[in-house]
N, C-alpha and C positions, 0 to 999 in steps of 0.2 A: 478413572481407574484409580482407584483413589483410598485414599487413607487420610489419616489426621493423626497428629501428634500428641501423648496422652496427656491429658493434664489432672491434678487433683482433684475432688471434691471440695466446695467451701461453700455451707450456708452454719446455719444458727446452730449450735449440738443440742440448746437450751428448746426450742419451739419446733425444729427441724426445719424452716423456713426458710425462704431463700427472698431476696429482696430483688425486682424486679424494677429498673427503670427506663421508661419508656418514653417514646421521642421529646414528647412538651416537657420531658422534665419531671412526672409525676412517679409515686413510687408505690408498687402493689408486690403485698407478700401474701408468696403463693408457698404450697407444701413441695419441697423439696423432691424432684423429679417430676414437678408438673413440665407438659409440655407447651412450646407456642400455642399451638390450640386452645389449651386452657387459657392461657394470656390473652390470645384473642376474645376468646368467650366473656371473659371476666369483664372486657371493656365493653361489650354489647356485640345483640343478636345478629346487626347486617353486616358487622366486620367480621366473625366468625364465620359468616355464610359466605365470604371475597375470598377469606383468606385462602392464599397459594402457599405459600411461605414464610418464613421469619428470619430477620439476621438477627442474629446472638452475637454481642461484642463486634460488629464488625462483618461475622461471618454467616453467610447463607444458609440454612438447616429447614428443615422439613418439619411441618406442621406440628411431626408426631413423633419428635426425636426430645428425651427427657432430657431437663434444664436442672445440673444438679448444684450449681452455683450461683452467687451472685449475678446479674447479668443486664446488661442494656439489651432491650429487645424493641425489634420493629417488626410490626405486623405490614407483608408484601400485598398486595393485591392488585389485579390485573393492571392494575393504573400507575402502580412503582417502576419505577427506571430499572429495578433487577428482575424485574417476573416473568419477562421473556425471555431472559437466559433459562429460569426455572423451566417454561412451562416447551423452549427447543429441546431440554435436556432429558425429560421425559420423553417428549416426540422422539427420539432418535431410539430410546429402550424401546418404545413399540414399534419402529422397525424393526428392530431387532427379533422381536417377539414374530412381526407376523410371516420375515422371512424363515425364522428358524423352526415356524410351524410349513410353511411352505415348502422348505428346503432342508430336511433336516440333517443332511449331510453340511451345511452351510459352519465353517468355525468363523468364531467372530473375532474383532480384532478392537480398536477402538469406536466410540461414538459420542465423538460433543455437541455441543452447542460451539457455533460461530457467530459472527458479528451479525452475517444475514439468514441464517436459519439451522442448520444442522447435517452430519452426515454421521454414515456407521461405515466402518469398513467389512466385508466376510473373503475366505477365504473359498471360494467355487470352484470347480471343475471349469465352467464355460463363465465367459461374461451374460451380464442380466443382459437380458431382450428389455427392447419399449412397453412388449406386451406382458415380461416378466413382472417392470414397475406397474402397468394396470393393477395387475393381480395382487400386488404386494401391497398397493395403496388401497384396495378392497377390505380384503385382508385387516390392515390397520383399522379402520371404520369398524370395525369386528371388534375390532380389540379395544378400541376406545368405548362402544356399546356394551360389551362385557363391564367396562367399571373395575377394573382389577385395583384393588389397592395397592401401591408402593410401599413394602414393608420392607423395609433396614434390618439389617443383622451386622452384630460385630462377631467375628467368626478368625478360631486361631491360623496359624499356619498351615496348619495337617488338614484340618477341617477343608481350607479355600484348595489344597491341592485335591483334594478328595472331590470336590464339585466341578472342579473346573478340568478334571485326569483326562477328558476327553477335546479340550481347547487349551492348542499347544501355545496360542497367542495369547493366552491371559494368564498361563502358565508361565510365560516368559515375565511380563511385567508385576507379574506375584512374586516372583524372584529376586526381581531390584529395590522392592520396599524392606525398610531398614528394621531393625528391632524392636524400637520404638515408634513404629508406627501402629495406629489400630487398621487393621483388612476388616472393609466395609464392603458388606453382599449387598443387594438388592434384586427383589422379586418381585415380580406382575404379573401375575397368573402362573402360565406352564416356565414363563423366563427368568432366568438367574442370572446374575451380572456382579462382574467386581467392579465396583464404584463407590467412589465419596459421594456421591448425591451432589445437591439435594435434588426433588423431585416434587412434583406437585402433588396433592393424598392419590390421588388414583388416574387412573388412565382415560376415563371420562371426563377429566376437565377439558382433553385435547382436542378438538370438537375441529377447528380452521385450519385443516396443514393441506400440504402440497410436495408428493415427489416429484421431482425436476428431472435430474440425471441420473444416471450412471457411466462411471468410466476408472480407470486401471490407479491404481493409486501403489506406491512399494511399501512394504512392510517398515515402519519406523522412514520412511521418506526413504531408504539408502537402495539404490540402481543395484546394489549384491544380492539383496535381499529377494524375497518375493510376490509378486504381484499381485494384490488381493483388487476387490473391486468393489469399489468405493459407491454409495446410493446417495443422494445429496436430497434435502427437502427445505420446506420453512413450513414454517407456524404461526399462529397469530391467536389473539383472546378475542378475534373479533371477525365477522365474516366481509365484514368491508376492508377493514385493513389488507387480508388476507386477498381480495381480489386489486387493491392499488397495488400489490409488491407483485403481481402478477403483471399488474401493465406496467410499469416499472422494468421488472427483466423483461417483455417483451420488446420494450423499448431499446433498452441496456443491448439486446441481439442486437436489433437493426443497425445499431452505432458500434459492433465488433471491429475493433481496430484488424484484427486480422483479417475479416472478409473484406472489411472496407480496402486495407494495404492492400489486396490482392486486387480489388477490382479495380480500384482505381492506379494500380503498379506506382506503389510506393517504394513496397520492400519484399524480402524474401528472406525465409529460413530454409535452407537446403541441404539435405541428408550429407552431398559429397563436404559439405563445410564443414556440420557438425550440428548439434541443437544448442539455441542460446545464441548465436553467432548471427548476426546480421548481414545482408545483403541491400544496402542503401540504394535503391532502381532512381534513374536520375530526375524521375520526381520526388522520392522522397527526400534524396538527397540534396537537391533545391529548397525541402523543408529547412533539412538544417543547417546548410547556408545561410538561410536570412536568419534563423536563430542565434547561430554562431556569430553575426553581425553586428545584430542587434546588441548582443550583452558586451563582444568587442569593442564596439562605437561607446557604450555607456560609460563603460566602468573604467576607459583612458580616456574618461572625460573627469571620471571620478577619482585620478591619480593611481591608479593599478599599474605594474609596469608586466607587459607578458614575458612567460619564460617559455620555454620548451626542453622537453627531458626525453629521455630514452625509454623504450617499453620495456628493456630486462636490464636487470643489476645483477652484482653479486650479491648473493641471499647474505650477506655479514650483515648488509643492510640493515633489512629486514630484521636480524638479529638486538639487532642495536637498537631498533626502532621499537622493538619489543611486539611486533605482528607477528612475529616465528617465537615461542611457539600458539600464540594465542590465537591467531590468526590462520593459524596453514592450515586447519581442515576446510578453509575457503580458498586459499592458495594452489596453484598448479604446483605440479611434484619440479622438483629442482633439474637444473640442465646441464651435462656435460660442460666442464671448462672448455673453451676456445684455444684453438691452435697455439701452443707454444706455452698456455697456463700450468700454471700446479697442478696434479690432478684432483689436492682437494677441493679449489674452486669448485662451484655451481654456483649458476644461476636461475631467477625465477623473472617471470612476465611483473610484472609490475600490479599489485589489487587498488593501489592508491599512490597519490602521487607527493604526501608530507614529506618522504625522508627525501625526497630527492630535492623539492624548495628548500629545505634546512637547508642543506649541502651549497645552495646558491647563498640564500642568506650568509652562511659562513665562510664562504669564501673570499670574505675579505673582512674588514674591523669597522666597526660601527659607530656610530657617532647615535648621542638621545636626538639630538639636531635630527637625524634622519627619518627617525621613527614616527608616521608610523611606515612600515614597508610591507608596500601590498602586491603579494607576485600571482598572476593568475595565467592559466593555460586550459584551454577546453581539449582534454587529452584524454587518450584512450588506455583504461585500465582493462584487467582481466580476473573474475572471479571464477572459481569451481564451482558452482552452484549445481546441488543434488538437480538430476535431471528428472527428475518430479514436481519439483517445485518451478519449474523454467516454466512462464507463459508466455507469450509473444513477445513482442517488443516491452512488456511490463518486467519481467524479471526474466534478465540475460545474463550472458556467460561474458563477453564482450560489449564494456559501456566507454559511454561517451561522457565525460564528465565535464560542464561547467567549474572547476576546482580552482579555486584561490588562497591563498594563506596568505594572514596579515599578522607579522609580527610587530608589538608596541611594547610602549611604559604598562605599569599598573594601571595609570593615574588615564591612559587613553581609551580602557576597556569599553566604557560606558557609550563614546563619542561613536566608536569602531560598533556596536553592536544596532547603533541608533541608522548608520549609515548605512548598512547593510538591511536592517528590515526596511529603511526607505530604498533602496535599490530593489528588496523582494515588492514594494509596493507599485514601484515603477512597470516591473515587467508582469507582476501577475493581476493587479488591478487593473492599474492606469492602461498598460498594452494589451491585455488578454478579456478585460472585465471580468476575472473571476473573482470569487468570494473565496475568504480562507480564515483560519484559527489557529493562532497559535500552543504550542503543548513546551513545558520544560519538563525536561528530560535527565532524570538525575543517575546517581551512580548504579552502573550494573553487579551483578555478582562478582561476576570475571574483571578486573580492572588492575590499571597499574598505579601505583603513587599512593601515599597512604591516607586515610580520609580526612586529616588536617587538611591536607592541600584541596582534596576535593571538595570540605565546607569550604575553604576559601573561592574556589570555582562556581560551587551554582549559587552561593550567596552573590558572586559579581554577576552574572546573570537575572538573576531574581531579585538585583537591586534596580538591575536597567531597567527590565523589564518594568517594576511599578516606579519607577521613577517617571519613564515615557508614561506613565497610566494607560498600559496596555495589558487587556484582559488575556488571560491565558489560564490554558490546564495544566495538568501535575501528572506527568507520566514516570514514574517510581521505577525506577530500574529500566530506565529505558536509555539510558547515556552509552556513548561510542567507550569503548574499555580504555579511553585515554582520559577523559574528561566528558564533563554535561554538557548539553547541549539546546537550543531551541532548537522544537521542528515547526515547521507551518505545511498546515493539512490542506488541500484545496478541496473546493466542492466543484461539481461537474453541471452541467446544463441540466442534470437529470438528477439531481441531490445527492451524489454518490463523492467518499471522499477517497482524498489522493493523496501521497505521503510528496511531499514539493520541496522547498527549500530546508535547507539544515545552514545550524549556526554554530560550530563548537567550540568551547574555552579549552584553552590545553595549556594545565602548568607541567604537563609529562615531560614531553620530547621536549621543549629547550634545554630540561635539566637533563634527561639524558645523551643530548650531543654536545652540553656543556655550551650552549646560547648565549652570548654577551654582547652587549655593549655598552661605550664608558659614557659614565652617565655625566652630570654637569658638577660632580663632586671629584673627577678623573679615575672617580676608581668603576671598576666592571662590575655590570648589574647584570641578570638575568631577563629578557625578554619575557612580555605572554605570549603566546601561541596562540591565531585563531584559526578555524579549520571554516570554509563556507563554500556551499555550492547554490545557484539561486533556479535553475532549472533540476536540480538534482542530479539525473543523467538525461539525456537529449533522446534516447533508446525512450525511457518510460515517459520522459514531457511529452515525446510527439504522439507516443502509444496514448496517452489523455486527450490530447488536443484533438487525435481522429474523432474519437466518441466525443467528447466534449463538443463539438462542431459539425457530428455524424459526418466528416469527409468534405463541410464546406465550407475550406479556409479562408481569410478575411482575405483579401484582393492581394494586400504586401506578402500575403503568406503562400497564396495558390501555386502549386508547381505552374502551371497555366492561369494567365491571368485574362487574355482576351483570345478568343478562336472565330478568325474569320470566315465567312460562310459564303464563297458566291452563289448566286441564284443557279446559273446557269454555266455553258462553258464557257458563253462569251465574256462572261464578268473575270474568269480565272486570274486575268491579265491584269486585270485592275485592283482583285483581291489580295493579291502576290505585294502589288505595291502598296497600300494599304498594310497591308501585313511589313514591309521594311519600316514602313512611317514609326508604326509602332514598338518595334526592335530599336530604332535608332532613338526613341524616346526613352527606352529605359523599363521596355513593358516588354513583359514575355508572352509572345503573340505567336499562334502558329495558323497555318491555311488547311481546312481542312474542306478539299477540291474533289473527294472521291465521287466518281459513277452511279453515285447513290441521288436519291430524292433528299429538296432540303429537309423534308420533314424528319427522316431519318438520320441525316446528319446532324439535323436541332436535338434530337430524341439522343443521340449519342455526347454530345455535351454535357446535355440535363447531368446521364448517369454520371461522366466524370465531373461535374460538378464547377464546372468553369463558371464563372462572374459572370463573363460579360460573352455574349456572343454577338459580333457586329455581319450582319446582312446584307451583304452589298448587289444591288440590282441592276438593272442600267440606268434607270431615273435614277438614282443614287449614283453612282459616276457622272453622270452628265451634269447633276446639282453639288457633286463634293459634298456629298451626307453621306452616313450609314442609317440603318434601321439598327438597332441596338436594343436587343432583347438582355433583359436583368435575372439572372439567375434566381428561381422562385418564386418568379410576378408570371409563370406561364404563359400565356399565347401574347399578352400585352408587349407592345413594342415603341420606342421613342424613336423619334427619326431627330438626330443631330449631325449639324457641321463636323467634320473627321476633325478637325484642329480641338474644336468645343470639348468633343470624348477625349481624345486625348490628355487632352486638361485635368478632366474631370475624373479619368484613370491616377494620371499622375498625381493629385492631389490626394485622392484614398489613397494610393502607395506610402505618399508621403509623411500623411497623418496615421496611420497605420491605422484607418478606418475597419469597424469590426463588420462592416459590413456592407454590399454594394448599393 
């Protein structure tokens, strides 16, 4: 929806010529308003026939949009790392197109391209049917075999209200672009659209897409607003690609942290709570037990000392802290003072837990000797989070945060940043085997402290980092509004990435609570601030680890570790005891003795996904063996001494084996 900023005309007054330079380096002058096209042409016939698009200086443009300056141009084709953005962002205009030939009461709302394929929003009377996306995905094929050209128009204010008098939703967002921006139409046959592009030449490149869903999405994300109904697709330049991203989501299903939570009662989201809000069933919450544990045991091994804080304060806080006001459109609205207060107190729930470690840090005087001081607590914050954007256990209202803050010297930045990605490599390699990447994450628009301080921030960052010579990306506007930050991305069994650990420098809040301690000159220095969470929140680690595992956790991790099986009713007696053997080892064992056939009962394990199921028969009691079926090895069965399994339970638990 889209506009651009205006800029001058510059090429030659003398030749009229504009100077083109292209990726190797070489320089072709072309006649002033030639377009990429022509640029492509000029280098030869097979790239002219690839090209999709071109970036001008930096920026994305359309084959056939005129170049009236100077310029770096690169010609996109289906094989450039931005052509898919291109060629989803077209795919979504001819949704658009074929619904609004379908539906012509349909107003439209947005439609971009996303990381995995694209969506449009419309505003409808009823939600789309499965049978509506058949017809709409038809439809498309339609519209793609027409071959409509993408033709751009810059078009004034009056003009864009005049085409659009009958879409109150592009009406709106035609309203909030500034004076100086240019209002860019685009057309595809019978459809007209406000957008910056770009777009691929026509509608026939679209040739591999796929609609997926539909479902209810709010106008601008806000719960006040209203309900439009959102169509989701992907795309591809290629028919094979286009059916891997097919097996891929069908996969991505199977491994739905939701269905899985629910079948195998993990957890629950329930109307009477609220959405967002978690309901931990005491398997799941046996997950985050051993989570909880695990990073516990590590990190007071690694000198951390835990604190514990309260869920509300007084929002002065907050004020201080500089989250109110930057902060509180995430924030719960403020709460009556408590019995006997001012009435101007209120209070809020807590979205993060810095001002309150400050407050410990500061409660008494400090010594450089001490430093560094590392206070960690897995504690539970609260965000408002638009109830649009809430997905199960992945983005919640109520989280669980692994949260620590490490306050140091200058001079310990580097040591403090090194420790911490060795503690992310501990639990997300060494303990989980996953894969991950690192991203620095620099200043955002919204921020506090002035950018002196902040070059000094992500330069300390950005110096760890290549100093450890460790590869990383450059995420440009993506730092916490205190300071920059490292994230580390995880990748999933299924090649899908996950936002995991965060690392942030903060010279904000010391200066703001006035942070000291005296340093080995006697006089008071200013601490840094470091902000780290190594699971992120425990709500979206474990929502990963379902899919990541499809629901089969490594044996340390199972809500259930071993389920014993007697054969018969005569074994129940000996199952039962068997079953304490294992309790008293330190293995969570249960008997599962129903009136059922064993096969039924084995079939009922499988689905919850237990390890190990041990079998006990009578020849089994009489020899002190089980039969010990392995979770995934199907009908195959080991017959071992009970003491042997035991062992050999307790030693996975131990090693935190990823698998039985």
């Amino acid at each position: 929806m889209g506009y651009a900023t205006l800029h001058p005309s510059r090429h030659d007054p003398m030749t009229g010529e504009i100077r083109i330079t292209l990726p190797d380096g070489s320089v072709r002058a072309l006649p002033a308003g030639a377009t990429a096209r022509a640029v492509a042409e000029s280098i030869g016939v097979r790239l002219a026939r690839d090209a999709v698009a071109a970036k001008v200086n930096g920026e994305i443009w359309d084959l056939s949009r005129p170049i009236h300056q100077d310029a770096a141009v690169e010609i996109l084709t289906p094989n450039s790392a931005d052509a898919l953005y291109v060629l989803r962002h077209s795919s979504a205009h001819i949704l658009a197109t074929a619904v609004r030939q379908l539906f012509p009461e349909a107003k439209i709302g947005f439609g971009p391209p996303i990381d995995d394929g694209f969506y449009y929003d419309f505003e409808v009377p009823r939600p789309f049917t499965p049978e509506d996306l058949e017809r709409i995905e038809q439809r498309m094929h339609e519209v793609v075999k027409a071959d409509y050209p993408f033709v751009r128009e810059e078009v004034d204010r009056q003009d864009a209200r005049r085409r659009f008098k009958d879409d109150p939703l592009k009406l709106e967002r035609l309203e909030e672009l500034g004076d100086d921006q240019i209002i860019s139409v685009y057309t595809d046959g019978p459809f007209v659209d406000l957008c910056r592009g770009p777009h691929v030449p026509g509608t026939g490149h679209v040739k591999h897409f796929k609609l997926l869903h539909a479902a209810g999405a709010y106008w601008r994300g806000d719960s006040r607003r209203q309900m439009l109904q959102r169509i989701y697709g992907t795309a591809y330049f290629s028919k094979d690609d286009l059916a891997a991203d097919l097996r891929r989501r069908e996969e991505a299903e199977r491994r739905d942290h939701r269905v899985l939570g629910k079948q195998l009662d993990l957890f629950s989201i329930q109307e009477d709570i609220g959405p967002g809000l978690i309901l931990w069933h005491p398997r799941g919450a046996t997950i985050q037990f051993e989570l909880r544990r695990l990073i516990e045991d590590e990190i007071l091994k690694r000198g951390y000392q835990l604190v514990y804080t309260p869920h509300v304060t007084r929002e002065q806080l907050f004020f201080r802290s500089g989250h109110l006001p930057l902060y509180e459109h995430n924030q719960y609205p403020a709460m009556a003072a408590g019995a006997g207060e001012a009435e101007d107190i209120r209070y809020r729930t807590k979205p993060m837990n810095c001002p309150m470690h400050i407050l410990i840090y500061a409660s008494r005087q400090r010594s450089y000797r001490d430093l560094p001081i590392r206070l960690a607590e897995v504690a539970n914050v609260y965000r408002n989070e638009l109830s649009g954007t809430l997905h199960g256990m992945l983005r919640v209202r109520g989280l669980t945060m692994d949260d620590a803050h490490i306050f140091c010297r200058e001079d310990q930045i580097e040591q403090e940043i090194f420790e911490m990605l060795d503690l992310t490599d501990f639990v997300l390699s060494q303990t989980f085997g996953l894969q991950y990447r690192l991203d620095l994450a620099t200043r955002p628009e919204k921020k506090l402290g002035s950018d002196e301080v902040w070059d000094v921030a992500e330069g300390a960052l950005k110096r760890a980092l290549e100093r450890g010579k460790l590869t990383y990306g450059l995420d440009v506007g993506g730092g916490a509004f205190y300071g920059p930050k490292i994230d580390v991305k995880l990748k999933d069994a299924i090649g899908r990435e996950w936002q995991g650990t965060t690392i942030q420098l903060d010279y904000e809040l010391p200066e703001r609570f006035q942070l000291e301690y005296a340093g080995s000159d006697n006089r008071p220095h200013r601490p840094v601030m470091m902000h780290r969470a190594i699971y992120g929140t425990l709500e979206r680690f474990v929502g990963m680890l379902i899919e990541h595992f499809a629901g089969a956790f490594p044996v340390w991790l199972a809500p259930e570790q071993v389920r014993v099986l007697p054969i018969a009713e005569a074994q129940i007696a000996g199952a039962r005891a068997m079953h304490e053997r294992l309790r008293a080892a330190g293995i969570r064992s249960s008997v599962d003795d129903r009136n059922d056939t064993l096969n039924y009962r084995v079939r009922d394990g499988e689905l919850m996904k237990v390890p190990y199921m041990a079998v006990v028969g009578q020849r089994e009691l009489e020899q002190g063996t089980v039969a010990v079926r392995v979770r995934g090895a199907g009908k195959k069965q080991e017959i071992l001494p009970v003491d042997q399994f035991i062992a050999r339970v307790k030693g996975e638990i131990a090693t935190r084996a990823l698998a039985p």
